[in-house]
DOVO-728279 format. One record per residue: residue in three letters; z, y, x of N, C-alpha, C in turn. Coordinates in steps of 0.05 Angstrom, whole numbers, plus 5000, padded with zeros to 4 digits. Last residue first. Layout:
! residues N
alaZYXZYXZYX...
END
This chain:
! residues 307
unk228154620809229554490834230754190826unk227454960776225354870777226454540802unk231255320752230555100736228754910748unk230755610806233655460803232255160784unk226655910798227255830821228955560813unk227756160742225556000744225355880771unk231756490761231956300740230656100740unk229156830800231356650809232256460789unk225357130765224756990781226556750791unk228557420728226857140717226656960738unk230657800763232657580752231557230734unk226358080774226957930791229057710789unk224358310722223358080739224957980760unk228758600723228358350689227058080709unk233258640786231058770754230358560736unk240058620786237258520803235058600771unk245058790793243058910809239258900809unk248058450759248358430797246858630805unk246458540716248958640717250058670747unk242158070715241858450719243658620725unk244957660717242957730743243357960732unk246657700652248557640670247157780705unk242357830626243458040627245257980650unk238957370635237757510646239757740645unk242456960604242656920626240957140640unk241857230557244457270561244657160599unk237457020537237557310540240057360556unk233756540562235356500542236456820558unk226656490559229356470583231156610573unk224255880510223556290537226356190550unk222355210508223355520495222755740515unk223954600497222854790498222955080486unk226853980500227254290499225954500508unk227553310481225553630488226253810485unk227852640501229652880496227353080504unk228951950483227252170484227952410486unk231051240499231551470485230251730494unk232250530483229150730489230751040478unk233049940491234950190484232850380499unk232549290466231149490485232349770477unk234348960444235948980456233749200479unk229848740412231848870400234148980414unk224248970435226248810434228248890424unk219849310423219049150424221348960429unk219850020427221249830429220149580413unk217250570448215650290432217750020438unk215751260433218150980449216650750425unk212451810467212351510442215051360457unk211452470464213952180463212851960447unk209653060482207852850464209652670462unk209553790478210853470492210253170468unk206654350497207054090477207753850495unk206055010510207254750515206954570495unk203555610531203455380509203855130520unk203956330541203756050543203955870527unk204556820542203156700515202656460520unk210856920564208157090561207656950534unk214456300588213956590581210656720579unk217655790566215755900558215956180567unk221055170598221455430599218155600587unk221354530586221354660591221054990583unk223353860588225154110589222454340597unk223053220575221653520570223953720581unk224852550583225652810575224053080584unk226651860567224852060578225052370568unk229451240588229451480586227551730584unk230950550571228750770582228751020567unk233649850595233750240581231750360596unk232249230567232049480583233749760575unk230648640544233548840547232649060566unk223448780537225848640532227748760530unk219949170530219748890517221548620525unk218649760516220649580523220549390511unk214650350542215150110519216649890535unk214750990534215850820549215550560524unk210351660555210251290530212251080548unk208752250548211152030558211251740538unk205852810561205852560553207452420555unk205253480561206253220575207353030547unk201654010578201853830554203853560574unk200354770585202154450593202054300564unk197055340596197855200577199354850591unk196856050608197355700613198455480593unk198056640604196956500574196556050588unk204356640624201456760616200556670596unk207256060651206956330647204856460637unk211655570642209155560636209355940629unk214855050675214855270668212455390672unk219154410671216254570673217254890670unk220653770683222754120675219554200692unk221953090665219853340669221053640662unk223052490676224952750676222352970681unk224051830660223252130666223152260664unk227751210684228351560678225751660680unk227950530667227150740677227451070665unk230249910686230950140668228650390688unk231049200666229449390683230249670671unk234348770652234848900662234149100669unk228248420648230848400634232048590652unk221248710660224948570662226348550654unk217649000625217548800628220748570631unk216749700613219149530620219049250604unk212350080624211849870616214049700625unk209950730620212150640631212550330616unk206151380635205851050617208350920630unk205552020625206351780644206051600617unk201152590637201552300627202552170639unk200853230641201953060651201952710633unk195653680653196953570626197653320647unk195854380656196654230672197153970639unk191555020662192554760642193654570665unk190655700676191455460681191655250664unk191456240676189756050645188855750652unk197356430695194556550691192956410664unk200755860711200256130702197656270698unk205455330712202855450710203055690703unk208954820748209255120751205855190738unk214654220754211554400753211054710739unk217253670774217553930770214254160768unk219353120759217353240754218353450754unk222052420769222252770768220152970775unk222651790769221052010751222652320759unk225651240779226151580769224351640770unk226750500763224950710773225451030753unk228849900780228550150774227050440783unk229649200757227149370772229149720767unk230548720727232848930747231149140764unk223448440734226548370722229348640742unk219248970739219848720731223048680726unk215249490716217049470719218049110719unk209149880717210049660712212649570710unk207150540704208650320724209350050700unk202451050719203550810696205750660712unk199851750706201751630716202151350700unk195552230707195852060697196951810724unk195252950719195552760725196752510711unk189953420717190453130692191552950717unk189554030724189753810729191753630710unk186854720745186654550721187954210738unk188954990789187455130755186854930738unk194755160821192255030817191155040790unk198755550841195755490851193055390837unk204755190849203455500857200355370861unk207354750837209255000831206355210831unk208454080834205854290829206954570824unk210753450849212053810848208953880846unk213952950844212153010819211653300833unk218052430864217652650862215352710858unk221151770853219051900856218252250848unk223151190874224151450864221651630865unk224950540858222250720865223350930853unk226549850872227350150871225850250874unk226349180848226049380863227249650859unk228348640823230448780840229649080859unk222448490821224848360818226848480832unk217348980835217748710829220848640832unk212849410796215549390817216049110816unk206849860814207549560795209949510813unk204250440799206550300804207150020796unk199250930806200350610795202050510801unk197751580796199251330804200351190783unk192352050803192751850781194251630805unk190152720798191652410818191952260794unk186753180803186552990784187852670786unk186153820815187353620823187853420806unk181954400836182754220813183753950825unk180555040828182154920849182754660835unk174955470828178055300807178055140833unk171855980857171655750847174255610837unk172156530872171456510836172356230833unk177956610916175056570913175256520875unk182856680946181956910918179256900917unk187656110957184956260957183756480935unk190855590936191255830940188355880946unk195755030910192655200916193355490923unk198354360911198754680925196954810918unk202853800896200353980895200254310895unk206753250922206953580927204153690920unk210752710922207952840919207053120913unk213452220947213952520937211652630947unk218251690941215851730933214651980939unk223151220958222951450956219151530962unk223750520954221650730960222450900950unk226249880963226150130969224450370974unk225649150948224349400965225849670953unk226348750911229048940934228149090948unk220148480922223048490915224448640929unk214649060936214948710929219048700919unk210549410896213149430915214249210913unk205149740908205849500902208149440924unk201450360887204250280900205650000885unk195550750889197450490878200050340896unk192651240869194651170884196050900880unk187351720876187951470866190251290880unk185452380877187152150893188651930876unk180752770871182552620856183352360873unk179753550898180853250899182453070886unk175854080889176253840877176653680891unk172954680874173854460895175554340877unk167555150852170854950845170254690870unk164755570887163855320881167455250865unk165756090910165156130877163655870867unk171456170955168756120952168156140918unk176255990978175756300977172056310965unk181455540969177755600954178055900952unk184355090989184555390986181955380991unk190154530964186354630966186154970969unk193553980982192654280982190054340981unk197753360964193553530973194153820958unk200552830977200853060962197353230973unk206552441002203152481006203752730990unk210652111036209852391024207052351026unk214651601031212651631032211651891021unk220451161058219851491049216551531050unk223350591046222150761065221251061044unk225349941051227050201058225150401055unk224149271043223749461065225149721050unk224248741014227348851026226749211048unk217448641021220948511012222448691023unk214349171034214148891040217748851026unk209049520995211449531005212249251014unk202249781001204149471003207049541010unk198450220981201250190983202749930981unk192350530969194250310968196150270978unk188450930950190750930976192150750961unk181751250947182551050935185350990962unk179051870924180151680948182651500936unk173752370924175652190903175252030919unk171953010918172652810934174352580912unk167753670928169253360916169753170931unk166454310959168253940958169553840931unk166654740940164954580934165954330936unk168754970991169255090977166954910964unk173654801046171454861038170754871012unk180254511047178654851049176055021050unk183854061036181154171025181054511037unk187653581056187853851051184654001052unk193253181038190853171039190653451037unk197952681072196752911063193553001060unk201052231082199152191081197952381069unk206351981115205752231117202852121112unk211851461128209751501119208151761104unk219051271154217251461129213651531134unk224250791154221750981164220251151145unk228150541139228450841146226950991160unk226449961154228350031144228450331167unk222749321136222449571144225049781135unk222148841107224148911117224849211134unk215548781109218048601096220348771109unk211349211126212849091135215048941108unk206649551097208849611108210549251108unk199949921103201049541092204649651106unk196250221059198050291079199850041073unk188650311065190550141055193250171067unk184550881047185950711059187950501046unk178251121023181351101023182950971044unk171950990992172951161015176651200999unk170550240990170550540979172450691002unk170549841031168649791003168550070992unk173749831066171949891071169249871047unk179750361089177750131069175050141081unk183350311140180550481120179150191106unk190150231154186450161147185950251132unk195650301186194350391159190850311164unk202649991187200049971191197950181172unk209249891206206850091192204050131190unk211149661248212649581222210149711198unk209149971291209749701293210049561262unk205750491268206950421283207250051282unk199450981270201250761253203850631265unk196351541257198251371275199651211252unk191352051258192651781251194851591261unk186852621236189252481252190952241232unk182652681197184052911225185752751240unk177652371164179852321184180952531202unk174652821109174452651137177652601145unk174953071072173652971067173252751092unk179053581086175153691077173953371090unk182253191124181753381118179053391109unk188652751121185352811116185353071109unk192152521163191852671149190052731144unk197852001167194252041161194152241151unk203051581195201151851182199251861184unk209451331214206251401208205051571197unk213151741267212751531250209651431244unk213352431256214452231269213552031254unk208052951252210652761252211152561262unk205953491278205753191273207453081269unk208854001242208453901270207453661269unk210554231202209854471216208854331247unk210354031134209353941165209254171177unk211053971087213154041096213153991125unk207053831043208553621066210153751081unk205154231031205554041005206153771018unk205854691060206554831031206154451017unk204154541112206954591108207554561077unk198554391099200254161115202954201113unk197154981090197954721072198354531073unk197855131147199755271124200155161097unk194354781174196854731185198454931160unk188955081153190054721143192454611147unk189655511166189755471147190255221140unk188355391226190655481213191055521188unk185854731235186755031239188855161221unk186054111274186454171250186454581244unk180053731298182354051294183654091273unk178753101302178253341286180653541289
END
């Protein structure tokens, strides 16, 4: 399957692809296979009970990366795809996925990508998930992912969150597991405007002795858009768990940040942080004083906070 030029400009905007890449990869388009490669250490299969794949990685795999994008441009499409994630013992690796949609049409388009990531001991995973829209059709642009994370004994999982530009409505629902010395970041960056909603849910389940986890959400909400984020960490043993809001209000937007901590050990250390608000006056006079107009000093603010 071809890929064209529109599919290669959101191949860039939520993978950062201007070329096939190196390594493995899958890239689906409008609902089908475009291109595939796996390597020695990297395997990927199509399911065959539901529409997805399975991506099996190697025990020991070290400094490879894995490219599994998704990109919608017909105007009506639904889709919902099931992607599994074997990390093997001790492996290393980088995995981008993420899905663009550009709806010049007056159907809503729609992909929910179901994600599960089973990371065996001392594995290593950098995570990073990028949602995009664009098009000046009537129809909504909608993204509904939902990741699973179960970590096992000594693992690592970092994981990037980005939604900046586009999309009109989405529920992403997030959980992890965590076992003994396990860790796992959380960074969430996200962007609404117009009459958008974005509602973020994570679940966070610290099992291990030792296990700790961060999440970190910095938003910014324009117009009349609205954001809701969720955050439940529960600790059922010695752990630490972190979770934090930050974000920025302009126009008539609307934020709410929801926190549960559920300590369950006495030696479980659970802590919450929210700051919400506009864009503090003194930093817009400082940019202006350079030259630069109200908007354009918001802009670079809202650049920076977002990074």
């Amino acid at each position: 399957m071809e890929i064209n030029a529109i599919q290669k400009n959101i191949l860039h905007e939520v993978a950062n692809l201007d070329s096939i890449p190196q390594g493995a990869y899958n890239i689906r388009a409008n609902g089908e296979s475009a291109a595939r490669n796996t390597t020695a250490n990297i395997d990927i299969v199509t399911k065959k009970d539901k529409p997805g794949i399975d991506i099996i990685i190697k025990p020991g795999t070290k400094g490879e990366s894995v490219h599994i994008p998704v990109v919608l441009t017909e105007s009506g499409l639904k889709e919902m795809v099931y992607n599994d994630f074997y990390i093997g013992e001790g492996a290393d690796v980088t995995i981008v996925a993420g899905c663009g949609i550009s709806n010049c049409g007056d159907q809503d388009s729609e992909h929910d990508g179901i994600h599960s990531l089973h990371v065996e001991k001392n594995a290593r995973v950098k995570y990073v998930e990028k949602h995009y829209g664009e098009g000046d059709g009537k129809g909504s642009r909608v993204l509904n992912p939902v990741t699973n994370v179960y970590q096992e004994e000594g693992s690592y999982v970092e994981m990037e969150m980005v939604q900046v530009k586009g999309v009109d409505s989405t529920v992403r629902t997030n959980y992890a597991e965590l076992k003994a010395g396990a860790t796992l970041l959380i960074h969430e960056a996200l962007m609404t405007h117009g009459e958008q909603k974005a509602t973020s849910d994570y679940k966070v389940v610290l099992n291990g002795e030792g296990s700790s986890a961060d999440v970190v959400s910095r938003s910014v909400a324009k117009d009349d858009s609205e954001q809701i984020f969720e955050v439940s960490i529960e600790g059922n043993t010695a752990c630490n768990g972190h979770a934090a809001c930050d974000a920025i209000i302009m126009g008539n937007a609307h934020v709410v940040a929801i926190p549960k901590l559920d300590a369950k050990n006495v030696d479980a250390a659970l802590i919450h942080e929210a700051a919400i608000g506009k864009i503090a006056g003194d930093q817009l006079t400082k940019l202006m004083t350079l030259g630069l107009t109200e908007e354009e000093a918001e802009e670079q603010i809202v650049a920076g906070f977002l990074r």
